[in-house]
Gaussian input, Z-matrix of N, CA and C with variables (Angstrom, degrees):
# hf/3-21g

backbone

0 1
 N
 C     1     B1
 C     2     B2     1     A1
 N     3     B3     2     A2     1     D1
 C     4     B4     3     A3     2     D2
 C     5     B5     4     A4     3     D3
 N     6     B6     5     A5     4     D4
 C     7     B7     6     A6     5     D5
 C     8     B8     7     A7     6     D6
 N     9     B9     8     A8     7     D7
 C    10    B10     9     A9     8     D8
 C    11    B11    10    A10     9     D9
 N    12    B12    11    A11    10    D10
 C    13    B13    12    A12    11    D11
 C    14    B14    13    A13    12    D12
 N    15    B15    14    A14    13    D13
 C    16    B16    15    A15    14    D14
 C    17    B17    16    A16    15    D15
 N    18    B18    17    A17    16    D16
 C    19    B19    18    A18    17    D17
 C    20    B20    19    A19    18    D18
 N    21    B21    20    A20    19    D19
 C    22    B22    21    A21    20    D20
 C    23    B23    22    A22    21    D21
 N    24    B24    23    A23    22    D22
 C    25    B25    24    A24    23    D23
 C    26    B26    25    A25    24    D24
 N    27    B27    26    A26    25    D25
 C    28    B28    27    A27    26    D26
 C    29    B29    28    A28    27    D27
 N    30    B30    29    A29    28    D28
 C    31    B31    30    A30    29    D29
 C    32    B32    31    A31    30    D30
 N    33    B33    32    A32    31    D31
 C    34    B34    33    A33    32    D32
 C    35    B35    34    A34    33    D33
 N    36    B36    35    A35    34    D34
 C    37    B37    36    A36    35    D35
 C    38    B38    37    A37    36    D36
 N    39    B39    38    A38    37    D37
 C    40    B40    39    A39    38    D38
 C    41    B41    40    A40    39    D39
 N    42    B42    41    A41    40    D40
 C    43    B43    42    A42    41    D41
 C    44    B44    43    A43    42    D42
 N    45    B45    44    A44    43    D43
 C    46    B46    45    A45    44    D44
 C    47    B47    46    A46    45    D45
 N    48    B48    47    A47    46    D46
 C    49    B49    48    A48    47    D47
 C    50    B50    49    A49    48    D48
 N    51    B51    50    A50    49    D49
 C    52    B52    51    A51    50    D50
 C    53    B53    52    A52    51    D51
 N    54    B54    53    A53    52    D52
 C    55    B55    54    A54    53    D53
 C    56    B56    55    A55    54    D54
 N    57    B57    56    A56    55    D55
 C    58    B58    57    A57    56    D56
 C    59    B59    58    A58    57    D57
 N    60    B60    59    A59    58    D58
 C    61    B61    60    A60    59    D59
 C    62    B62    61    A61    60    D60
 N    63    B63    62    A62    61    D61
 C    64    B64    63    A63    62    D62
 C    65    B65    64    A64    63    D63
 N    66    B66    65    A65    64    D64
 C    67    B67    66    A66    65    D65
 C    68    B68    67    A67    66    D66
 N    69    B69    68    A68    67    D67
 C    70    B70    69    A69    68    D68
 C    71    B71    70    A70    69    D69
 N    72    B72    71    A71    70    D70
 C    73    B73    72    A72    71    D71
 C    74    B74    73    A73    72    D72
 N    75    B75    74    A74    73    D73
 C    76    B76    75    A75    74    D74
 C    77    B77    76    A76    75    D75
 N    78    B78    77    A77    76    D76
 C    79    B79    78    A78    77    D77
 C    80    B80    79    A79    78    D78
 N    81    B81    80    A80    79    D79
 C    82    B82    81    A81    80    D80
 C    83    B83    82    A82    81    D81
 N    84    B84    83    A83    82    D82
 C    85    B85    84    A84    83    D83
 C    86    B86    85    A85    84    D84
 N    87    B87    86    A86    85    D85
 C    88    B88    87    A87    86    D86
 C    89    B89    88    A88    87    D87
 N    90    B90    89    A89    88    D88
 C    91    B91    90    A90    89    D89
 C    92    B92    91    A91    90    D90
 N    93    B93    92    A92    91    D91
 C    94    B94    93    A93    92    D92
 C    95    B95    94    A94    93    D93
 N    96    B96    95    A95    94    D94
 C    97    B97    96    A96    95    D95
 C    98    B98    97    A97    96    D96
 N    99    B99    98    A98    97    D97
 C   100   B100    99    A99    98    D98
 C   101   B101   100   A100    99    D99
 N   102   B102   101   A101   100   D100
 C   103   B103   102   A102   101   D101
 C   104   B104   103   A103   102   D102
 N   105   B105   104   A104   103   D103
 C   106   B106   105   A105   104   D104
 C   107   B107   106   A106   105   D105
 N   108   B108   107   A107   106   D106
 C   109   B109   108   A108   107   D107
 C   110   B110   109   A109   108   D108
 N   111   B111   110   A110   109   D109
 C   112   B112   111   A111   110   D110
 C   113   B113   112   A112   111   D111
 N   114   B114   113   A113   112   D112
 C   115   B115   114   A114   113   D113
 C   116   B116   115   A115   114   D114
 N   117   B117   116   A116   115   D115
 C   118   B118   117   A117   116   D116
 C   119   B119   118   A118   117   D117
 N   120   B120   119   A119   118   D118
 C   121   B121   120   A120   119   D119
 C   122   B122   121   A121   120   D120
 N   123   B123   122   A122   121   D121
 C   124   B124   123   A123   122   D122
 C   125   B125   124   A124   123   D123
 N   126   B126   125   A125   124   D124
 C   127   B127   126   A126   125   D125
 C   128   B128   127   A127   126   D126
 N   129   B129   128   A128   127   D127
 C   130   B130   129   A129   128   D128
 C   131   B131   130   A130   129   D129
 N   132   B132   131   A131   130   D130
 C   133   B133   132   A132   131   D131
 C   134   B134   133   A133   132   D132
 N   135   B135   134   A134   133   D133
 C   136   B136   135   A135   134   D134
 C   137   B137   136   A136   135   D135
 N   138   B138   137   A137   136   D136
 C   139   B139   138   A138   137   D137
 C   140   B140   139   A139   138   D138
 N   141   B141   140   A140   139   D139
 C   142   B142   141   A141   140   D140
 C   143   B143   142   A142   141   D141
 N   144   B144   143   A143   142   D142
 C   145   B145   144   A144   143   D143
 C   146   B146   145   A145   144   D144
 N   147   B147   146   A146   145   D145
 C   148   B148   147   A147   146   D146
 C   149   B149   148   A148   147   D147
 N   150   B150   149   A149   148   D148
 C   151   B151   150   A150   149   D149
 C   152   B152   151   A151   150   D150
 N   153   B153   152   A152   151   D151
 C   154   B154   153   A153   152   D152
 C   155   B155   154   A154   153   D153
 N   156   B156   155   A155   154   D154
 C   157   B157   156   A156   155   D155
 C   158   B158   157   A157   156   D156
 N   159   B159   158   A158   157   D157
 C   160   B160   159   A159   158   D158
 C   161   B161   160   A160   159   D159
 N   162   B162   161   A161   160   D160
 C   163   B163   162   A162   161   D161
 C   164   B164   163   A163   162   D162
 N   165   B165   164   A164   163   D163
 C   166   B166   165   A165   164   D164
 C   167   B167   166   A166   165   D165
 N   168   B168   167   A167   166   D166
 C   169   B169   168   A168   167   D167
 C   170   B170   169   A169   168   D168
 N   171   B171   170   A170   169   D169
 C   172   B172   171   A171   170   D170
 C   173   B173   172   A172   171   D171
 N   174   B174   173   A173   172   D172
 C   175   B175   174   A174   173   D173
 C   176   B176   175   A175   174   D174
 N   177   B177   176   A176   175   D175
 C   178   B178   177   A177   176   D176
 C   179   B179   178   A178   177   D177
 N   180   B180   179   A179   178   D178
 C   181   B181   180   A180   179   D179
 C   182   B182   181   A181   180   D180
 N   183   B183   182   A182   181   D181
 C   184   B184   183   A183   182   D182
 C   185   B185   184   A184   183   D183
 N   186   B186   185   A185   184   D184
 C   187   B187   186   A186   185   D185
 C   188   B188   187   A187   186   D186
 N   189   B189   188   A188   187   D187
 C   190   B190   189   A189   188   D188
 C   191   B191   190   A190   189   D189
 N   192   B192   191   A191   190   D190
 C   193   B193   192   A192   191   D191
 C   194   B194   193   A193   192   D192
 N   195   B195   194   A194   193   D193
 C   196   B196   195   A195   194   D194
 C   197   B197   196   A196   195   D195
 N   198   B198   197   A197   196   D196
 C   199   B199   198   A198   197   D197
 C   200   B200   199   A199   198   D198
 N   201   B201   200   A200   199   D199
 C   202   B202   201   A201   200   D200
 C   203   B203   202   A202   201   D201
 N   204   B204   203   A203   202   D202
 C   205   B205   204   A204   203   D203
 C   206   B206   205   A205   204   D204
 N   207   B207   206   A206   205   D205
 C   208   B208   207   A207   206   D206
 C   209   B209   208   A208   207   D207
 N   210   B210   209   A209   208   D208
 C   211   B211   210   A210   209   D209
 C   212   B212   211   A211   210   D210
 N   213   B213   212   A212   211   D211
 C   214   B214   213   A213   212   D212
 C   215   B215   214   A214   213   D213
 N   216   B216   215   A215   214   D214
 C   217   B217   216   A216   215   D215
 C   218   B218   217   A217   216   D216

   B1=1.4455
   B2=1.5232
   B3=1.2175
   B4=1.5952
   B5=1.6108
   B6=1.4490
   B7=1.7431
   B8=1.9647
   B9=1.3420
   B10=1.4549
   B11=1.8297
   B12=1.2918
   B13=1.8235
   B14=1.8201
   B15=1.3730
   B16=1.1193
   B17=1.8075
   B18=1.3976
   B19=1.8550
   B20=1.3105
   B21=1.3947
   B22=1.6076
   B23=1.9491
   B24=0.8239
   B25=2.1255
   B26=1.4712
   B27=1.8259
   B28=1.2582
   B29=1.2490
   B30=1.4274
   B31=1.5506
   B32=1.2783
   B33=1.7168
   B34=1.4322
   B35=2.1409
   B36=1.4191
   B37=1.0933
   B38=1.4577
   B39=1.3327
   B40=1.6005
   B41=1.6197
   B42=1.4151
   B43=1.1655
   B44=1.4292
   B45=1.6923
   B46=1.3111
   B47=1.8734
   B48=0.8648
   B49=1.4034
   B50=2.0994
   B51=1.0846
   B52=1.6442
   B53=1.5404
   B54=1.5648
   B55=1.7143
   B56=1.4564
   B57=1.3205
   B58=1.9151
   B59=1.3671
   B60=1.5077
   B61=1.5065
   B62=2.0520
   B63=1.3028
   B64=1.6086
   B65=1.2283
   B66=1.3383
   B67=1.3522
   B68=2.1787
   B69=1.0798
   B70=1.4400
   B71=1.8138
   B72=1.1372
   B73=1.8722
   B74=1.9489
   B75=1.2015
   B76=1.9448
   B77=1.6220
   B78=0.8851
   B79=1.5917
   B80=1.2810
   B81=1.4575
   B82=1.3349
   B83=1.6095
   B84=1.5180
   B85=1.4104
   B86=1.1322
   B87=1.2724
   B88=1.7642
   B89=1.6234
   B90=1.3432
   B91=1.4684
   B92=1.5481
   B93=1.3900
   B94=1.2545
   B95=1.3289
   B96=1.5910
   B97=1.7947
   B98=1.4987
   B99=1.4940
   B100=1.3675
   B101=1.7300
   B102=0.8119
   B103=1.3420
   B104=0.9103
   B105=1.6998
   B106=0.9408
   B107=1.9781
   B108=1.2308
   B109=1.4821
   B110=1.9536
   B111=1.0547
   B112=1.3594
   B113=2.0136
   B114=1.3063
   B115=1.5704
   B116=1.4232
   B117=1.4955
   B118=0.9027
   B119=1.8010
   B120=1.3340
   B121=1.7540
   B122=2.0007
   B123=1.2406
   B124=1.2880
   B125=1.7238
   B126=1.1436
   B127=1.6406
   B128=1.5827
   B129=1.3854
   B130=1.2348
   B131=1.9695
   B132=0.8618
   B133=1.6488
   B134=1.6054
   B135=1.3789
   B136=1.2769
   B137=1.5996
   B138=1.2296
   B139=2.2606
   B140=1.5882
   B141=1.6804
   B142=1.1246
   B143=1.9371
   B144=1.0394
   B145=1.4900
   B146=2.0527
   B147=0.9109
   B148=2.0837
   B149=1.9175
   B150=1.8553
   B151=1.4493
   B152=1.7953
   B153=1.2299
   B154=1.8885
   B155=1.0986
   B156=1.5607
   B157=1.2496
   B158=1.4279
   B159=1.4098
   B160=1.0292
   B161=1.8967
   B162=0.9744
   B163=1.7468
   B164=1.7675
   B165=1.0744
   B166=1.5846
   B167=1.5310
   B168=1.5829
   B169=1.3919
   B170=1.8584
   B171=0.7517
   B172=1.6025
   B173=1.7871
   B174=1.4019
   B175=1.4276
   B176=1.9297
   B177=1.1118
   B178=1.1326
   B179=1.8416
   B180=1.5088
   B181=1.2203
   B182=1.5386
   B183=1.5327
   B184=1.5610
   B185=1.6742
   B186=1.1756
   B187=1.7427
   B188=1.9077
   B189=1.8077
   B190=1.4179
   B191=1.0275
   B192=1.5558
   B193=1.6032
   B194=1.4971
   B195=0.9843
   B196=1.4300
   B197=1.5502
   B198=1.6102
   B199=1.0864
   B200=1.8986
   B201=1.2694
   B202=1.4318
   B203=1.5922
   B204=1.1053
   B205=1.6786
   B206=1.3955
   B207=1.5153
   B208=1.4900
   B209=1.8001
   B210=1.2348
   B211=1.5173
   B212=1.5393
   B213=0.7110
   B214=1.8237
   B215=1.1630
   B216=1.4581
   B217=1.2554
   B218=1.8272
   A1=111.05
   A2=110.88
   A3=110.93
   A4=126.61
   A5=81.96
   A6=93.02
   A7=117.41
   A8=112.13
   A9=127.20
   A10=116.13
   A11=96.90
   A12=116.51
   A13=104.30
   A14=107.29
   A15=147.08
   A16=94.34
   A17=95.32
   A18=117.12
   A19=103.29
   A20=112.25
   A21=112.16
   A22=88.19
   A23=102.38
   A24=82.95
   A25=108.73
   A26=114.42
   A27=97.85
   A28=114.52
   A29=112.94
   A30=102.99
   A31=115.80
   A32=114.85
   A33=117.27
   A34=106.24
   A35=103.32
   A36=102.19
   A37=123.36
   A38=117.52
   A39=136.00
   A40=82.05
   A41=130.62
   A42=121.79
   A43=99.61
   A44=123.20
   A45=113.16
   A46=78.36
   A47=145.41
   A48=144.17
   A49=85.59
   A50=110.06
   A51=113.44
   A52=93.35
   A53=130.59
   A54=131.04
   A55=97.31
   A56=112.88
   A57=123.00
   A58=105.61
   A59=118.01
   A60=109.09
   A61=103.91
   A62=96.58
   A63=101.85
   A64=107.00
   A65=156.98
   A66=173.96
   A67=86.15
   A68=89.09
   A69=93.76
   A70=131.27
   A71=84.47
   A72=95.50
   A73=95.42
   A74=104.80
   A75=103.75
   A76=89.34
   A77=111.05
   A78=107.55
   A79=105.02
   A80=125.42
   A81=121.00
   A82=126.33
   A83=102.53
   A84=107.95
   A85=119.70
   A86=112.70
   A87=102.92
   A88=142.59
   A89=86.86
   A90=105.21
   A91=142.76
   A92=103.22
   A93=112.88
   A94=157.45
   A95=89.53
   A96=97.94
   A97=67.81
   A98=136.91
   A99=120.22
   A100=106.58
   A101=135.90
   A102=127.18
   A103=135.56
   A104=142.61
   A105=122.56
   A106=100.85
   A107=121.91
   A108=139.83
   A109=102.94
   A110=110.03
   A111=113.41
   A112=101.76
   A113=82.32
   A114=105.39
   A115=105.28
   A116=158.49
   A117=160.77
   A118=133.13
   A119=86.37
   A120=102.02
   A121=96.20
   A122=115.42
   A123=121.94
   A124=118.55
   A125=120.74
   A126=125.99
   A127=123.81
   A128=102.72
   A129=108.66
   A130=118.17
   A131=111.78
   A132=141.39
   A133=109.08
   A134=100.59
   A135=127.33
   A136=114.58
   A137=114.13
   A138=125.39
   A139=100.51
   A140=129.06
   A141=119.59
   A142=127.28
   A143=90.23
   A144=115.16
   A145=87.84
   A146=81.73
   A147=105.12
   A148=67.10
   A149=87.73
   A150=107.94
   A151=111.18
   A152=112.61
   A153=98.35
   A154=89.57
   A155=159.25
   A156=137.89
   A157=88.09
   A158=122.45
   A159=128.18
   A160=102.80
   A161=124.73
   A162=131.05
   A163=95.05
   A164=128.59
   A165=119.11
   A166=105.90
   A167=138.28
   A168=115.91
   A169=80.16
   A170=120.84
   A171=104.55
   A172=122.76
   A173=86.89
   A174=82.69
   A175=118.68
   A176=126.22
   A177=155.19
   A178=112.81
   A179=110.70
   A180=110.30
   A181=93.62
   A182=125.19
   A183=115.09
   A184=85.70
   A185=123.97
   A186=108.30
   A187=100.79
   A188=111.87
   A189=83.71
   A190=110.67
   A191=145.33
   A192=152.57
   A193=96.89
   A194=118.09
   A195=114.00
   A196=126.81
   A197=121.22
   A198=164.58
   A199=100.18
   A200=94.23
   A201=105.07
   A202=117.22
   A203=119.71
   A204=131.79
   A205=118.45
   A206=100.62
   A207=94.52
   A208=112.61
   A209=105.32
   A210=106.31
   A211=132.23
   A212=121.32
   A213=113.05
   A214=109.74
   A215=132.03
   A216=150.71
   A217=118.91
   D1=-32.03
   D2=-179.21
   D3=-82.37
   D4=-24.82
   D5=164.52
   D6=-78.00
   D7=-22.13
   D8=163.54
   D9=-62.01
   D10=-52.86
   D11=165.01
   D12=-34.76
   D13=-74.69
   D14=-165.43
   D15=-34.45
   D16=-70.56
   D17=-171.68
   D18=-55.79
   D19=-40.45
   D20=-162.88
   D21=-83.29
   D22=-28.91
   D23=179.62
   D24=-77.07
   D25=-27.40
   D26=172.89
   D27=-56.03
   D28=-50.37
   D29=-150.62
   D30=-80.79
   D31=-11.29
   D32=170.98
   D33=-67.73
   D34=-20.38
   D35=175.05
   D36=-89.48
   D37=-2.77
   D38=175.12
   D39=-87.75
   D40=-68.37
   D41=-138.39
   D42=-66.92
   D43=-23.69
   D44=-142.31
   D45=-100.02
   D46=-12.36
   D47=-165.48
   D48=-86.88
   D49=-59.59
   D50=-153.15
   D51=-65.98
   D52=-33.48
   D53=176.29
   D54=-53.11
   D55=-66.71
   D56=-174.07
   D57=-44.37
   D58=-49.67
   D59=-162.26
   D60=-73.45
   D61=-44.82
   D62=171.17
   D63=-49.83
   D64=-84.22
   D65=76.70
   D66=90.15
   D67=-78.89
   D68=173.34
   D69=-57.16
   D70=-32.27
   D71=-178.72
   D72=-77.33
   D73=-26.37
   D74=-174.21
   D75=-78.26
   D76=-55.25
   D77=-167.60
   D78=-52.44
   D79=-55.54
   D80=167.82
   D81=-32.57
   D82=-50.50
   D83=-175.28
   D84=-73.38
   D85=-42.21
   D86=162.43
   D87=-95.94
   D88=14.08
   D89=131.09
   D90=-48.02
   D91=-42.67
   D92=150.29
   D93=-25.63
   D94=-61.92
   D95=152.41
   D96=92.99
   D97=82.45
   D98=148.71
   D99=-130.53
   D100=86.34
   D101=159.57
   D102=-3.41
   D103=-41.05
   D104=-170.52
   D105=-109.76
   D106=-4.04
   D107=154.46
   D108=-62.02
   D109=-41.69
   D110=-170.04
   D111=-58.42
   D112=-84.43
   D113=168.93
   D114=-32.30
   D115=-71.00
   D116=157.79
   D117=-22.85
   D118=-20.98
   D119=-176.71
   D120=-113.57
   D121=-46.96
   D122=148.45
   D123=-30.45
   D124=-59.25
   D125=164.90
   D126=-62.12
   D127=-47.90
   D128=172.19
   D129=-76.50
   D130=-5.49
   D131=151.01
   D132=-51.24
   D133=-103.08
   D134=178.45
   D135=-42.46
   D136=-32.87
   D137=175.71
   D138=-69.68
   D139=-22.74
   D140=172.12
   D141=-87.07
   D142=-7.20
   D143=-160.11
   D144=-68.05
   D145=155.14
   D146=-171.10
   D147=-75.38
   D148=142.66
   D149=170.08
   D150=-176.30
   D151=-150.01
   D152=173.43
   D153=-47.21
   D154=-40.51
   D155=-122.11
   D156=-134.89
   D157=154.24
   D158=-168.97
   D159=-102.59
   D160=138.73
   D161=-156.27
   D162=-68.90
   D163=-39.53
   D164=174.98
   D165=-73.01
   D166=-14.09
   D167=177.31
   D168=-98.69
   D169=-32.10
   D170=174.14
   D171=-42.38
   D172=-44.82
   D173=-177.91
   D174=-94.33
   D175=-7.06
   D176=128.21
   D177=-18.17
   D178=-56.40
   D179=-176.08
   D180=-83.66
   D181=-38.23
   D182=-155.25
   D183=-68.16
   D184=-32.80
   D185=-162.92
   D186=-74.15
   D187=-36.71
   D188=-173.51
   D189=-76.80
   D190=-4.32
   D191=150.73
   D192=-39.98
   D193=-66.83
   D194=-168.08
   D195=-71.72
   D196=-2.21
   D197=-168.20
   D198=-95.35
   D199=-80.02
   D200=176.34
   D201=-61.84
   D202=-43.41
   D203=162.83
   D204=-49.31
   D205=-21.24
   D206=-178.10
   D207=72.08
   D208=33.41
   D209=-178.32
   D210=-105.65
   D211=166.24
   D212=-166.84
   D213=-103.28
   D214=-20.28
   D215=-178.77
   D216=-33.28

């Protein structure tokens, strides 16, 4: 059980490092000033938002998209 403890703090500590580094890499990017990056993170924004679909089967489909895509995301 303590070795289970153990895994689950790593990976809350993987996860919480990869949120920070994302968090920062967006800020970076739209920093930029690029328009069509803007608009794109703006959509991908707004596609999570509570709607007919409830935001956890929303994100549910984006992972088996990303599943089936073969994506790392």
């Amino acid at each position: 059980m303590e070795l289970v403890n153990k895994l689950k703090i790593h990976h809350m500590s993987l996860q919480s490092e990869f949120n920070d580094y994302r968090s920062k890499m967006n800020e970076v990017i739209l920093a930029q000033d690029n328009l069509p990056l803007k608009r794109f993170f703006s959509l991908d924004h707004q596609m999570y938002q509570e709607g007919s679909l409830p935001v956890k089967t929303k994100e549910f489909l984006g992972l088996v998209a990303s599943m089936v895509l073969r994506c790392d995301d």
